[in-house]
PDB file of N, CA, C and O in Angstrom:
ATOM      1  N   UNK A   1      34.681 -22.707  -7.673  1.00  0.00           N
ATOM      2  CA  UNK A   1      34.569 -23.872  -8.534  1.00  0.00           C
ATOM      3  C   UNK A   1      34.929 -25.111  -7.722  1.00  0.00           C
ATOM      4  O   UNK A   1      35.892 -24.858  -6.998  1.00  0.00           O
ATOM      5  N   UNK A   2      34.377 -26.687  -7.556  1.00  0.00           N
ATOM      6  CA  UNK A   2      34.093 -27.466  -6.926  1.00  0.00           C
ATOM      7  C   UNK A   2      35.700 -28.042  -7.230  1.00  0.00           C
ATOM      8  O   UNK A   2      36.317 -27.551  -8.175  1.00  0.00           O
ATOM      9  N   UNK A   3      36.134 -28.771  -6.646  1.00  0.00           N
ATOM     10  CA  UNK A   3      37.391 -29.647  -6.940  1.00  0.00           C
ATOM     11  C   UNK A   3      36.588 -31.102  -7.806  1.00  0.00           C
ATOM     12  O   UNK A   3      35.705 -31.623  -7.124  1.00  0.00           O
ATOM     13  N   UNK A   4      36.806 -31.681  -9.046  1.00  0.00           N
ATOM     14  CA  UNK A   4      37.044 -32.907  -9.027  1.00  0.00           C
ATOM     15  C   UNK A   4      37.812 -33.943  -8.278  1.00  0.00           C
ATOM     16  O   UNK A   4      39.032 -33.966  -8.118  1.00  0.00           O
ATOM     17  N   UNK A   5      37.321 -34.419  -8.036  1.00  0.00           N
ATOM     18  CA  UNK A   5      38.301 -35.951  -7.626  1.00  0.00           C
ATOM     19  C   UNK A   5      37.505 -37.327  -8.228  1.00  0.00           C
ATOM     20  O   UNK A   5      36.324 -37.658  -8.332  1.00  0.00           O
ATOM     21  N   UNK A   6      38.647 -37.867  -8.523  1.00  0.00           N
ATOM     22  CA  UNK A   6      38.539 -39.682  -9.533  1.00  0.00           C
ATOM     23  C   UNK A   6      38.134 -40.244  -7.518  1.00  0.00           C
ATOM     24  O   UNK A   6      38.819 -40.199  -6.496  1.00  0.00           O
ATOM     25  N   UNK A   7      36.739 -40.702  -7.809  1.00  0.00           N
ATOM     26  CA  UNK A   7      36.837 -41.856  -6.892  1.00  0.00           C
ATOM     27  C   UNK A   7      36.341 -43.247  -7.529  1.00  0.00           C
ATOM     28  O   UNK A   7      35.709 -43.083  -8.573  1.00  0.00           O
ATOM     29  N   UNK A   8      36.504 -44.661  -7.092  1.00  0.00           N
ATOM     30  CA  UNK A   8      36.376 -45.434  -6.841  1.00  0.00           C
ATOM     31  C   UNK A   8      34.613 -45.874  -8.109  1.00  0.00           C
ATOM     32  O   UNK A   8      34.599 -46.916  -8.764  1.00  0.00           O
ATOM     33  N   UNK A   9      33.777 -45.170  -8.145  1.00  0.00           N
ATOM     34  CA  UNK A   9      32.542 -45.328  -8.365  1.00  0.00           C
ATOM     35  C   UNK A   9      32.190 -44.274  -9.209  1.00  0.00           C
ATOM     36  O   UNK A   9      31.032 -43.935  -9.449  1.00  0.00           O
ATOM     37  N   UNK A  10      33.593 -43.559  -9.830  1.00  0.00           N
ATOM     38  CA  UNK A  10      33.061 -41.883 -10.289  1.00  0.00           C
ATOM     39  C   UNK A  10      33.524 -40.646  -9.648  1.00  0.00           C
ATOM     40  O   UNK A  10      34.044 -40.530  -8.538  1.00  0.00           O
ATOM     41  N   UNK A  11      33.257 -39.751 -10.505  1.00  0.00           N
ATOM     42  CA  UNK A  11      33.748 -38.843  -9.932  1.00  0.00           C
ATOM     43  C   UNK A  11      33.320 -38.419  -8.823  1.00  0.00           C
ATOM     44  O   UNK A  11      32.398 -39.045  -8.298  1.00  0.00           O
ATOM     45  N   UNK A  12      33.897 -37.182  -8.129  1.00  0.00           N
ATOM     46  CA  UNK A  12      33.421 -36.687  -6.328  1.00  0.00           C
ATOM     47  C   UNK A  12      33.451 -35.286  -7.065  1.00  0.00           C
ATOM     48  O   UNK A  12      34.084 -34.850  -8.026  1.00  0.00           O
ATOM     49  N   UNK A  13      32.442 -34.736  -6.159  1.00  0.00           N
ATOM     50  CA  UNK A  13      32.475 -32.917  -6.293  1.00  0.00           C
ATOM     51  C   UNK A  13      32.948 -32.448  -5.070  1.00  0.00           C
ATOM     52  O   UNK A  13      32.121 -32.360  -4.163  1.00  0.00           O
ATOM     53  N   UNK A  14      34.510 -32.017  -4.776  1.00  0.00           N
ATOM     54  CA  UNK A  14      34.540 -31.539  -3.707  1.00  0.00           C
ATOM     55  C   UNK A  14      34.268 -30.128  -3.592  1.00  0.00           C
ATOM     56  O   UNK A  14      34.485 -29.411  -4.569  1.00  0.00           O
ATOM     57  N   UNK A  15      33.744 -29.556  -2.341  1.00  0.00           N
ATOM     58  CA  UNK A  15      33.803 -28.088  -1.404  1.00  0.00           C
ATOM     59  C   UNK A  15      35.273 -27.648  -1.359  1.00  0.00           C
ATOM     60  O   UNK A  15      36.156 -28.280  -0.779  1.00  0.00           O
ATOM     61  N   UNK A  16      35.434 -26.577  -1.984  1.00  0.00           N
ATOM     62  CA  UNK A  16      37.009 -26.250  -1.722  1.00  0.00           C
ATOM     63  C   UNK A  16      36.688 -25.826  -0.092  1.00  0.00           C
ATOM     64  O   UNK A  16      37.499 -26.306   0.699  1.00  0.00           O
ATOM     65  N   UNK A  17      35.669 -25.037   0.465  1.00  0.00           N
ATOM     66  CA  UNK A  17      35.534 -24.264   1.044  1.00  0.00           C
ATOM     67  C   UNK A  17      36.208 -25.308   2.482  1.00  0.00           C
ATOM     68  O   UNK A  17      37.164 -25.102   3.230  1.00  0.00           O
ATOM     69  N   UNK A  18      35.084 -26.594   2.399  1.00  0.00           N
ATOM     70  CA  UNK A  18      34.875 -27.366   3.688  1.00  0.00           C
ATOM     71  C   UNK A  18      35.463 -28.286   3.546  1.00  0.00           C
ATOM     72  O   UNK A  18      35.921 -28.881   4.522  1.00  0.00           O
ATOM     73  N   UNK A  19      35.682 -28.790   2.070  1.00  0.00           N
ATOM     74  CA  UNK A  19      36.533 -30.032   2.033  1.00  0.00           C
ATOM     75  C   UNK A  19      35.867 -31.453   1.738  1.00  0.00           C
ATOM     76  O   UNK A  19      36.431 -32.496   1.408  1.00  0.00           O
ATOM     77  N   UNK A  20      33.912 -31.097   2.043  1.00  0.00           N
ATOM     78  CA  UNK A  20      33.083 -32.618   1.960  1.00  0.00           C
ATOM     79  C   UNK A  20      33.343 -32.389   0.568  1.00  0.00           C
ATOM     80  O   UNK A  20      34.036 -31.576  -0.045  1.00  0.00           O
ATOM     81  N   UNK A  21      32.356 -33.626   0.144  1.00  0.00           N
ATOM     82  CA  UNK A  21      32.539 -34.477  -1.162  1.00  0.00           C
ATOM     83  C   UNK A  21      30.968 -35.011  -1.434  1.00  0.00           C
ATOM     84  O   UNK A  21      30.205 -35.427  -0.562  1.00  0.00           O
ATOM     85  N   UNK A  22      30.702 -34.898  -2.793  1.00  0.00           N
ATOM     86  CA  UNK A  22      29.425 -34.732  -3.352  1.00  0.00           C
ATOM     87  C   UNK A  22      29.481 -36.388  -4.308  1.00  0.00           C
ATOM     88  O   UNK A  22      30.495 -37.054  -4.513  1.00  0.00           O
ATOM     89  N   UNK A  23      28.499 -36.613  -4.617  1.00  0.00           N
ATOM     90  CA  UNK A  23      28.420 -37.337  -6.275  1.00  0.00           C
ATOM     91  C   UNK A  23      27.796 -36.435  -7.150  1.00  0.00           C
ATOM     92  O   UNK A  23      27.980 -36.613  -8.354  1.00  0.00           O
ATOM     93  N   UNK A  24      27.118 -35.531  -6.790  1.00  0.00           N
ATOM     94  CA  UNK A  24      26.480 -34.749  -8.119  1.00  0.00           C
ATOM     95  C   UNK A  24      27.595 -33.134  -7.853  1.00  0.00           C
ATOM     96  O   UNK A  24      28.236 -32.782  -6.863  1.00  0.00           O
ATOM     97  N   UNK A  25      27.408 -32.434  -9.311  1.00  0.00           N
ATOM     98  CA  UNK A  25      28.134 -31.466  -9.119  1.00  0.00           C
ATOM     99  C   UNK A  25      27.519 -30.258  -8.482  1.00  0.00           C
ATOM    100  O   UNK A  25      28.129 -29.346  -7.925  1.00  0.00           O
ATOM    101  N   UNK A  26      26.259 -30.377  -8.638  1.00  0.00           N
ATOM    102  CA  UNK A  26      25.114 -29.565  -8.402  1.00  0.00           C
ATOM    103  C   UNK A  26      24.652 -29.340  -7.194  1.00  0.00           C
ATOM    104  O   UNK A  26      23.829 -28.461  -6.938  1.00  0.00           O
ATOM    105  N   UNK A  27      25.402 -30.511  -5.952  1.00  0.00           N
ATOM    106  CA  UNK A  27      25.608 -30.213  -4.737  1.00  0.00           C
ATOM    107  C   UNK A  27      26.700 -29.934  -4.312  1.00  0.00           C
ATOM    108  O   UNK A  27      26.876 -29.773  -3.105  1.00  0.00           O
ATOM    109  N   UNK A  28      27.662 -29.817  -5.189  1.00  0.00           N
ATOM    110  CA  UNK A  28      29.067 -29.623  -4.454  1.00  0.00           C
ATOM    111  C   UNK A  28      29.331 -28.036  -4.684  1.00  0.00           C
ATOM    112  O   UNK A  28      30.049 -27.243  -4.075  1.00  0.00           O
ATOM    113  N   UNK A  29      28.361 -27.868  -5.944  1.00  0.00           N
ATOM    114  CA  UNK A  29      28.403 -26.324  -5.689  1.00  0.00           C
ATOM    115  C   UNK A  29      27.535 -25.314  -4.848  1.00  0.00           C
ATOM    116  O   UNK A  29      27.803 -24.203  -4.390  1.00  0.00           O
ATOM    117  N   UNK A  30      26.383 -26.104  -4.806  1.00  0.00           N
ATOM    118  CA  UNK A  30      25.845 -25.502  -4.090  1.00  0.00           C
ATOM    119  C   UNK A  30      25.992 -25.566  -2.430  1.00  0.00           C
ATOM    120  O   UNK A  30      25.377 -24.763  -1.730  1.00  0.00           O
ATOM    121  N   UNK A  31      26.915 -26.655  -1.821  1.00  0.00           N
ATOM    122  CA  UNK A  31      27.830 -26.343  -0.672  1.00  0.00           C
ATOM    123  C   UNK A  31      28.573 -25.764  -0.660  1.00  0.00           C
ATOM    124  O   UNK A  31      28.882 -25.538   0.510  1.00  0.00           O
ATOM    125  N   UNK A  32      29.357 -25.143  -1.521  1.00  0.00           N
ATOM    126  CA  UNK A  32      30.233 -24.216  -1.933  1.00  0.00           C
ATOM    127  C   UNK A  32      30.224 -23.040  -1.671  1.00  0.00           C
ATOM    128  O   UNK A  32      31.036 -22.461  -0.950  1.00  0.00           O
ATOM    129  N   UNK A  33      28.637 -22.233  -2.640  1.00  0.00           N
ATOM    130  CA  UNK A  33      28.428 -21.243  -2.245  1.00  0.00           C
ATOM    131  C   UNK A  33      27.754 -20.679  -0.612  1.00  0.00           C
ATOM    132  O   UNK A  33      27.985 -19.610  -0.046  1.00  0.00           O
ATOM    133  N   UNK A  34      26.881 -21.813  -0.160  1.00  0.00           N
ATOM    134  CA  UNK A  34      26.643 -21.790   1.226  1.00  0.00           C
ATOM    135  C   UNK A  34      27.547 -21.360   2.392  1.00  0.00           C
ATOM    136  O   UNK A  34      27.280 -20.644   3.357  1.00  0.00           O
ATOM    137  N   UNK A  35      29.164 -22.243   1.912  1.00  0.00           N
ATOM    138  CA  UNK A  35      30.079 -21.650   2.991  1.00  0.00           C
ATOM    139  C   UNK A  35      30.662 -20.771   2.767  1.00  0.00           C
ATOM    140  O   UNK A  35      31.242 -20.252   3.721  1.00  0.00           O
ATOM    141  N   UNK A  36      30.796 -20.212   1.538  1.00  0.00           N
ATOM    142  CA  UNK A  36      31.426 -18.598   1.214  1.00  0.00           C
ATOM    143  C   UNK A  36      30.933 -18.008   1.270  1.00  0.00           C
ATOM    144  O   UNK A  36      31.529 -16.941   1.416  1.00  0.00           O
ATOM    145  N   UNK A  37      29.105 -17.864   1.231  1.00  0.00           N
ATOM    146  CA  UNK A  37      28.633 -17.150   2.191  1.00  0.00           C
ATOM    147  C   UNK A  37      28.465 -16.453   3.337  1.00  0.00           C
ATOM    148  O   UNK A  37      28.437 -15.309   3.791  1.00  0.00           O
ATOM    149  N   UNK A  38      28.316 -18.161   3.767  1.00  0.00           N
ATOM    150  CA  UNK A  38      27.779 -17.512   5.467  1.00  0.00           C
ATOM    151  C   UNK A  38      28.879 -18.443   6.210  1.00  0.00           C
ATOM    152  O   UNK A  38      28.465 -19.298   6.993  1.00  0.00           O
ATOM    153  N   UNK A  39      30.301 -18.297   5.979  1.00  0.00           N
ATOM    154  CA  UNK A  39      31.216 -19.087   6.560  1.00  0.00           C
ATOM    155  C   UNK A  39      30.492 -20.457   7.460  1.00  0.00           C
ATOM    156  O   UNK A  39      30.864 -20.674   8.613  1.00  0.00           O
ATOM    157  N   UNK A  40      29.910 -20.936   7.090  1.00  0.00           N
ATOM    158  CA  UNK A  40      29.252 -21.982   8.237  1.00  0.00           C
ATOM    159  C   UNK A  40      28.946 -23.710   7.279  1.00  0.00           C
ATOM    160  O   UNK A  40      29.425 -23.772   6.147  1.00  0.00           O
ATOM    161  N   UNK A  41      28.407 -24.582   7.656  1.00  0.00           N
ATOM    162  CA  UNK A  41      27.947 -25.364   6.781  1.00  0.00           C
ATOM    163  C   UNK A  41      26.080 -25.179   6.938  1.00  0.00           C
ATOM    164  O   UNK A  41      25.432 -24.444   7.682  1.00  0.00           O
ATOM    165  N   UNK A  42      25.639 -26.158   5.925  1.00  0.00           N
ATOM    166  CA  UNK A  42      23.931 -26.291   5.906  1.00  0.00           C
ATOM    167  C   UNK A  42      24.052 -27.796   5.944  1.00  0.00           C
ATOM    168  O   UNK A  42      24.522 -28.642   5.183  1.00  0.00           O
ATOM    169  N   UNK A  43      23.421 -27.808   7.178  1.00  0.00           N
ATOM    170  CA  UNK A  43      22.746 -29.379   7.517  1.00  0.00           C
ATOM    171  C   UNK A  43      21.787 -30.388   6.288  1.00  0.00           C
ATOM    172  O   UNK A  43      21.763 -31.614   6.183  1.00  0.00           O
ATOM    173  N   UNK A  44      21.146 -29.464   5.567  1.00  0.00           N
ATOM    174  CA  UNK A  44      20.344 -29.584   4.275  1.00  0.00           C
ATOM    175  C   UNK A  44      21.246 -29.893   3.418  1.00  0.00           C
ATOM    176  O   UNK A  44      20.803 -30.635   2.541  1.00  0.00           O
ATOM    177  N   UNK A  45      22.362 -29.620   3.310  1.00  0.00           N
ATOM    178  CA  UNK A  45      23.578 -30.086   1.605  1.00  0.00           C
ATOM    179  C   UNK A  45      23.881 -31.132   2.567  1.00  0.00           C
ATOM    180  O   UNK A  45      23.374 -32.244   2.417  1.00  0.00           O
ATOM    181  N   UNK A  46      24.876 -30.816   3.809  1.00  0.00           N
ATOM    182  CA  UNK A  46      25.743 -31.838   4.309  1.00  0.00           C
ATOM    183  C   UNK A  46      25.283 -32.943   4.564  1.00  0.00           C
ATOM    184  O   UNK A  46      26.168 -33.724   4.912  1.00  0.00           O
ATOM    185  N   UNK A  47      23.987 -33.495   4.543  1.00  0.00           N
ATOM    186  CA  UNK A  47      23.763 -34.668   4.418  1.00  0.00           C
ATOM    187  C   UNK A  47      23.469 -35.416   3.127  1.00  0.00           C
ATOM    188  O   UNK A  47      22.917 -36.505   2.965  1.00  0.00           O
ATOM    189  N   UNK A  48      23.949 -34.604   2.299  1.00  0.00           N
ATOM    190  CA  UNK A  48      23.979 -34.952   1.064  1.00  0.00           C
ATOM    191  C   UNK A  48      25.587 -35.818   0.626  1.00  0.00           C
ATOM    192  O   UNK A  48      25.719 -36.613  -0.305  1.00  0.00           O
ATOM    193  N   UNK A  49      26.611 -35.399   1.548  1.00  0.00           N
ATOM    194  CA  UNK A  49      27.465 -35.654   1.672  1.00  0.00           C
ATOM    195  C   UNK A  49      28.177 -37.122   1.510  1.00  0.00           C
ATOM    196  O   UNK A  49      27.962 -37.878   2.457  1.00  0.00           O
ATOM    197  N   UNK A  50      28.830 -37.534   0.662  1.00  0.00           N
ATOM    198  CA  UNK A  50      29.653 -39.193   0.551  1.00  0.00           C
ATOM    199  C   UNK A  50      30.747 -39.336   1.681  1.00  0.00           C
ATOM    200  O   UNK A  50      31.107 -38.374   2.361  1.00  0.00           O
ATOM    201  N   UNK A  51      31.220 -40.548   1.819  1.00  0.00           N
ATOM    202  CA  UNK A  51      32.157 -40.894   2.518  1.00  0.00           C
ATOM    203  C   UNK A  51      32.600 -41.637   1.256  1.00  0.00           C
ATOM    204  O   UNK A  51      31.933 -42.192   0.383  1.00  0.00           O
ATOM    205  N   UNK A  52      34.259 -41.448   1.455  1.00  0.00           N
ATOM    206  CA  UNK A  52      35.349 -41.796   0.949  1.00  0.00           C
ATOM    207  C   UNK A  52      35.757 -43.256   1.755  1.00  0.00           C
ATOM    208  O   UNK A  52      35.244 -43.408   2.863  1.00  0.00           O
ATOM    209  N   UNK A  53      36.685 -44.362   1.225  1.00  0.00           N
ATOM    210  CA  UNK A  53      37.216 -45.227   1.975  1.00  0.00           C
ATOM    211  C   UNK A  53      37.796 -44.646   3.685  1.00  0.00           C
ATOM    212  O   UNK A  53      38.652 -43.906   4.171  1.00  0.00           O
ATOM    213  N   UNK A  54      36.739 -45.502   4.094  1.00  0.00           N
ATOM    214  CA  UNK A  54      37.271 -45.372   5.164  1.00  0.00           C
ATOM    215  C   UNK A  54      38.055 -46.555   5.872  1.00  0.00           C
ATOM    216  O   UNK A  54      37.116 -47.276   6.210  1.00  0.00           O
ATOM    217  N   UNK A  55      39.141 -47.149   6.274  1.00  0.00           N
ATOM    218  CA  UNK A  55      39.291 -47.980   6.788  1.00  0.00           C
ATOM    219  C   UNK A  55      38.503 -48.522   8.032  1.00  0.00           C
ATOM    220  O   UNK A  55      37.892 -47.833   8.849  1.00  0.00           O
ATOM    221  N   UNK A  56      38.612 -49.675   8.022  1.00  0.00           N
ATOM    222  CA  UNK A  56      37.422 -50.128   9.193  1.00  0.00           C
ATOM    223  C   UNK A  56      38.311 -50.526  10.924  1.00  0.00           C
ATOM    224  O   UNK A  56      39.136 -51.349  11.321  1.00  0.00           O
ATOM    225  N   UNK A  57      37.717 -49.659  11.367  1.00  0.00           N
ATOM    226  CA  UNK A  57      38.074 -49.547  13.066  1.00  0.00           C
ATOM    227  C   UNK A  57      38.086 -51.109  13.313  1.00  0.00           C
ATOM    228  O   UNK A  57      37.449 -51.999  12.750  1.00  0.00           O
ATOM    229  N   UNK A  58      39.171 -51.164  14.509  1.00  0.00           N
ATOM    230  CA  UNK A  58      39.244 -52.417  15.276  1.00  0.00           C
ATOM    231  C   UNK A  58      38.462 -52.684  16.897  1.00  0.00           C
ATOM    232  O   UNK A  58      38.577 -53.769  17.467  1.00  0.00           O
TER     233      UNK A  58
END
């Protein structure tokens, strides 16, 4: 089951597995089952992937 997290714009679907972060739930599970699978990630979800605040480099 995906982690919720409250972000900024809505909710996030996290990967317990990997740890990325979705906007739909429907990819966060289905990265989910990908890495409990086949222990690995899919280039095909993970660019489906959000970024969280990132602070900005100097």
């Amino acid at each position: 089951m995906v982690k919720v997290i409250q972000g900024k714009e809505g909710d996030l679907f996290q990967c317990e597995v990997c740890g990325l972060k979705y906007a739909s739930r429907e990819m966060g599970e289905r990265c989910e089952a990908w890495c409990t699978e086949h222990k690995s990630c899919n280039l095909d979800i993970i660019k489906s992937a959000v970024q969280e605040d990132i602070p900005p480099t100097l």
